[in-house]
C-alpha positions as CSV (number, residue, x, y, z in Angstrom):
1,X,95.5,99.4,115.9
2,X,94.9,97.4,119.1
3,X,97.1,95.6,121.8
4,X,95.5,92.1,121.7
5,X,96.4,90.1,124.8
6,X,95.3,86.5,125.7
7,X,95.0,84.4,129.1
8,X,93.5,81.5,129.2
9,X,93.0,78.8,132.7
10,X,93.9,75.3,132.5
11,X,91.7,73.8,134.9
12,X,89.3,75.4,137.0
13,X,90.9,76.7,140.5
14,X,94.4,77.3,138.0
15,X,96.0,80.6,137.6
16,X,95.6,82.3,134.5
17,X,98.8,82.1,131.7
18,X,99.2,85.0,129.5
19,X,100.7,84.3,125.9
20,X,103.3,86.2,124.1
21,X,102.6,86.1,120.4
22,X,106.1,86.9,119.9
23,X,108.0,83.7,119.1
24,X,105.6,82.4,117.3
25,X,105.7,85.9,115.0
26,X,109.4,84.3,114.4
27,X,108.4,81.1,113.7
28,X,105.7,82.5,111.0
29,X,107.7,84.8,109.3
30,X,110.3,81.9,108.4
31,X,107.6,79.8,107.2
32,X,106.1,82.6,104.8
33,X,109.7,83.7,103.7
34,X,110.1,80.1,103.1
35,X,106.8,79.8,101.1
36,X,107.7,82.9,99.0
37,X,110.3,82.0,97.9
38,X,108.9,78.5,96.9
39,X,106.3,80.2,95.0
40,X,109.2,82.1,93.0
41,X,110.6,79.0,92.5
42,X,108.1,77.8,90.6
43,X,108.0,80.8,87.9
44,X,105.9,82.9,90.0
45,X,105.5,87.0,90.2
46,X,107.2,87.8,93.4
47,X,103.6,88.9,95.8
48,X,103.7,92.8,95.8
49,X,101.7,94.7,98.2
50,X,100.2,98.4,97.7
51,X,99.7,100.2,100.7
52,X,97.7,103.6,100.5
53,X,98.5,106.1,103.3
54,X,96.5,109.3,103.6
55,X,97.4,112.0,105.6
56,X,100.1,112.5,108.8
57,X,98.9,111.0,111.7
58,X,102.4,109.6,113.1
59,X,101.0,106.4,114.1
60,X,99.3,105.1,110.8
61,X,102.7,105.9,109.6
62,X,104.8,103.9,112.2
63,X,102.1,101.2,111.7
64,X,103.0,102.1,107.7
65,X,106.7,101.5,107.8
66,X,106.3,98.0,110.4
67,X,104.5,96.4,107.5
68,X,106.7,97.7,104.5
69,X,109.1,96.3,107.1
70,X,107.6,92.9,107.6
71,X,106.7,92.5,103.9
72,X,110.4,93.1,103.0
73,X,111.4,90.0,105.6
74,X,109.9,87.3,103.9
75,X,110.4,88.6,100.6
76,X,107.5,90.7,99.3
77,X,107.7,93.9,97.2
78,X,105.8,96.8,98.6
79,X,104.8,100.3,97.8
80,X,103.2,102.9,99.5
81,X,100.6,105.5,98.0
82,X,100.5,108.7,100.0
83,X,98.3,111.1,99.6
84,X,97.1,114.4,101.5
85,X,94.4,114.2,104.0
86,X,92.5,116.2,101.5
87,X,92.1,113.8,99.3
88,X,88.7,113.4,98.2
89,X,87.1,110.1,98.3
90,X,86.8,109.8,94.5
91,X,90.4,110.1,94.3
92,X,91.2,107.0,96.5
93,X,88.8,105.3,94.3
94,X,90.0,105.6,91.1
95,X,93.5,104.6,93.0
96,X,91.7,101.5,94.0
97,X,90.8,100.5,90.7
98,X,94.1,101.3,89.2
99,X,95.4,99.1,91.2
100,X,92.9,96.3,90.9
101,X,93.7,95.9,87.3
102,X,97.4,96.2,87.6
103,X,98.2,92.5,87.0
104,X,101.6,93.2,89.2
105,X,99.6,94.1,92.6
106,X,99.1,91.4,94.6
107,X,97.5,92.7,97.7
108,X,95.9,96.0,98.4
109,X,95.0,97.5,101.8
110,X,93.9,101.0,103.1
111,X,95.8,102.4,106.4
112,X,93.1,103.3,108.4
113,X,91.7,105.3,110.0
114,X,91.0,107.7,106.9
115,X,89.9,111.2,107.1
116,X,86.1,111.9,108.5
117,X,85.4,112.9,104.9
118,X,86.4,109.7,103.6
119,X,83.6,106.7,104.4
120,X,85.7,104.3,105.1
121,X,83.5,101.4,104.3
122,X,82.7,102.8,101.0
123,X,86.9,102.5,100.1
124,X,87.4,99.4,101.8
125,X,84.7,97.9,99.3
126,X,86.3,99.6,96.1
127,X,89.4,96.9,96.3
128,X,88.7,93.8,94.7
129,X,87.7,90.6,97.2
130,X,90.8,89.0,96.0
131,X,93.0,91.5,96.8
132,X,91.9,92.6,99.6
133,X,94.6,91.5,102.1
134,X,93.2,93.0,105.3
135,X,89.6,91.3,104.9
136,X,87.4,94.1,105.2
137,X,85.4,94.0,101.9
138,X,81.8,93.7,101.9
139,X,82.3,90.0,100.7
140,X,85.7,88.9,102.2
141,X,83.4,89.9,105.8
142,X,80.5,87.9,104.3
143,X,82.2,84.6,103.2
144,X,83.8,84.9,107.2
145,X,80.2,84.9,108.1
146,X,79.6,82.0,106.2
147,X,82.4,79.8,107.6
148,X,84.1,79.9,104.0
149,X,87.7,80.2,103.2
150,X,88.4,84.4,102.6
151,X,90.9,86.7,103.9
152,X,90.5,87.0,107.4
153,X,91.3,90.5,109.3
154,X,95.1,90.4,110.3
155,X,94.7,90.7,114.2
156,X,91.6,88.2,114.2
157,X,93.8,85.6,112.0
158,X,96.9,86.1,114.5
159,X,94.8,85.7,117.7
160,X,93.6,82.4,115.7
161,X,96.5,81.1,114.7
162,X,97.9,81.8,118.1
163,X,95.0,79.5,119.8
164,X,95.6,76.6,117.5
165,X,99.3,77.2,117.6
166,X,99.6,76.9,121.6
167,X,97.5,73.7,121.5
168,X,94.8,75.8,123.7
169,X,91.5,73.5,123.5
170,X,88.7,75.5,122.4
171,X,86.1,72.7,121.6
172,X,82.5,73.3,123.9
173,X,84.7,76.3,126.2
174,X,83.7,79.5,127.3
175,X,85.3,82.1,126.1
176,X,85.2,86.1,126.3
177,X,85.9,88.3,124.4
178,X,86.2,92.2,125.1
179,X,85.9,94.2,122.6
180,X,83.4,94.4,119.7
181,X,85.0,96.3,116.8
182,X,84.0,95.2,113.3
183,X,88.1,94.8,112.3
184,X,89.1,93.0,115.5
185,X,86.2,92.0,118.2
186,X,83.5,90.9,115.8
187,X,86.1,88.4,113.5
188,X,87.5,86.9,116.5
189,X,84.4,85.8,118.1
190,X,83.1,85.0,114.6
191,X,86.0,82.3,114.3
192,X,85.8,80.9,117.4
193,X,82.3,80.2,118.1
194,X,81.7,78.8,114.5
195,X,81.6,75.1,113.6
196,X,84.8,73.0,113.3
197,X,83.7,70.9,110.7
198,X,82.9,73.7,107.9
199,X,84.7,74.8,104.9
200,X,87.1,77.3,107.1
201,X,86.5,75.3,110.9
202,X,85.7,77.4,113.8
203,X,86.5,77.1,117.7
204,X,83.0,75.5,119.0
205,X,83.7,77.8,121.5
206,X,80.8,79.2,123.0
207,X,81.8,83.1,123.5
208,X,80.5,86.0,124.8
209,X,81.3,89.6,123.4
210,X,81.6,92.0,126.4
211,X,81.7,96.2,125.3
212,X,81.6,99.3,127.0
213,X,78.2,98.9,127.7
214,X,79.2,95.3,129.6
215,X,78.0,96.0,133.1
216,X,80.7,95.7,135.5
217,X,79.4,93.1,137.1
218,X,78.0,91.0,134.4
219,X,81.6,91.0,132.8
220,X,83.4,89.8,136.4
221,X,80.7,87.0,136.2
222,X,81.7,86.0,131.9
223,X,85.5,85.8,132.4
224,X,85.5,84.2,136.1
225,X,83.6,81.4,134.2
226,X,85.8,81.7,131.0
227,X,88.1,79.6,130.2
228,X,90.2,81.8,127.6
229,X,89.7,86.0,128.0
230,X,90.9,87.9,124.6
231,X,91.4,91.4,125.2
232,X,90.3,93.5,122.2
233,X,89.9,97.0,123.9
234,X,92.5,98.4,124.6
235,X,92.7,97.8,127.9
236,X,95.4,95.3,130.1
237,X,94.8,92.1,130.0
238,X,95.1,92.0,134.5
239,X,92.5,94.0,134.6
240,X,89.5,91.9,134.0
């Protein structure tokens, strides 16, 4: 899991303001406990996530327990699924399509990352489209493409909502964007360069993706000329 951090100039010549995503987190989470429990109101199931966690590795677990913690907030039932990190991929599978017809389950996602015998992509596509909460599925990823309403990778919809939140003007600006990972980079840049007038309305921005590969110079030259810098890498935002 990445650190995403933002800055973004006002003018030209103006020093750079970085955001904190955290009040707004607030704000968000009443709204959703708020539409939950609207939903219920109305003779709904109560949303249920399933959360399949394979193996040890203390961080997937922390990151494991923040969103069993998060999901309890605004009122969502949760479960996790643990299994060893010998697990064969067959196994997570058949989990997958247990709980794809399970009429109870809500939302599905896969902790990642997943052991090296595991293909991750290969899991990922065994949970149905429309419950696949973290937008990773072959189709969820196409229908982004496409500018069409799907489930949008968490960090990519945060950094969005952010932007639009903070009234941060992204019509015809330049923006840069470090980092070009297929669950954060990629899905930011993909909503912010794509049109505003389609089905699910993009930036207009015109962005550049800078990677590892990003000469040093060439990336000093993007983000002095950009006009909001999203930090996908896991590096500090003050030093680009």
């Amino acid at each position: 899991m990445r650190s995403i951090q933002m800055k973004y100039t006002v003018n030209l010549g103006h020093d750079a303001i970085i955001i904190s995503g955290t009040e707004m987190a607030k704000q968000i989470q009443k709204e959703i406990q708020r539409g939950v429990e609207s939903w219920i109101s109305l003779g709904n199931r109560r949303p249920h996530l399933s959360i399949i966690l394979v193996g040890d590795n203390p961080a997937s677990h922390t990151y494991v327990r923040k969103k069993i913690r998060a999901a309890s907030a605004v009122g969502i039932c949760s479960e996790v699924i643990l299994k060893p990190k010998d697990v064969s991929q067959e196994e997570l599978l058949d989990i997958t399509d247990q709980l794809n017809m399970d009429p109870r389950v809500s939302g599905i996602l896969v902790q990642l990352p997943l052991p090296d015998h595991v293909d991750e992509r290969t899991v990922c596509n065994g949970i149905a489209p429309e419950k696949d909460v973290d937008g990773f599925h072959i189709i969820n990823i196409g229908r982004l493409c496409l500018d069409q309403h799907s489930f949008i990778p968490a960090t990519a919809s945060a950094v969005w909502e952010i932007i639009k939140r903070a009234g941060i003007e992204t019509f015809g600006k330049n923006v840069v964007v470090a980092g070009r990972s297929k669950n954060v980079g990629m899905p930011i840049a993909m909503l912010l360069h794509t049109d505003g007038e389609h089905e699910r309305p993009g930036g207009d921005a015109t962005v550049t993706i800078a990677h590892r590969y990003t000469p040093k110079e060439q990336l000093k030259i993007h983000t002095q000329l950009a006009d909001v810098i999203i930090v996908a890498a896991g590096k500090n935002a003050s030093s680009l």
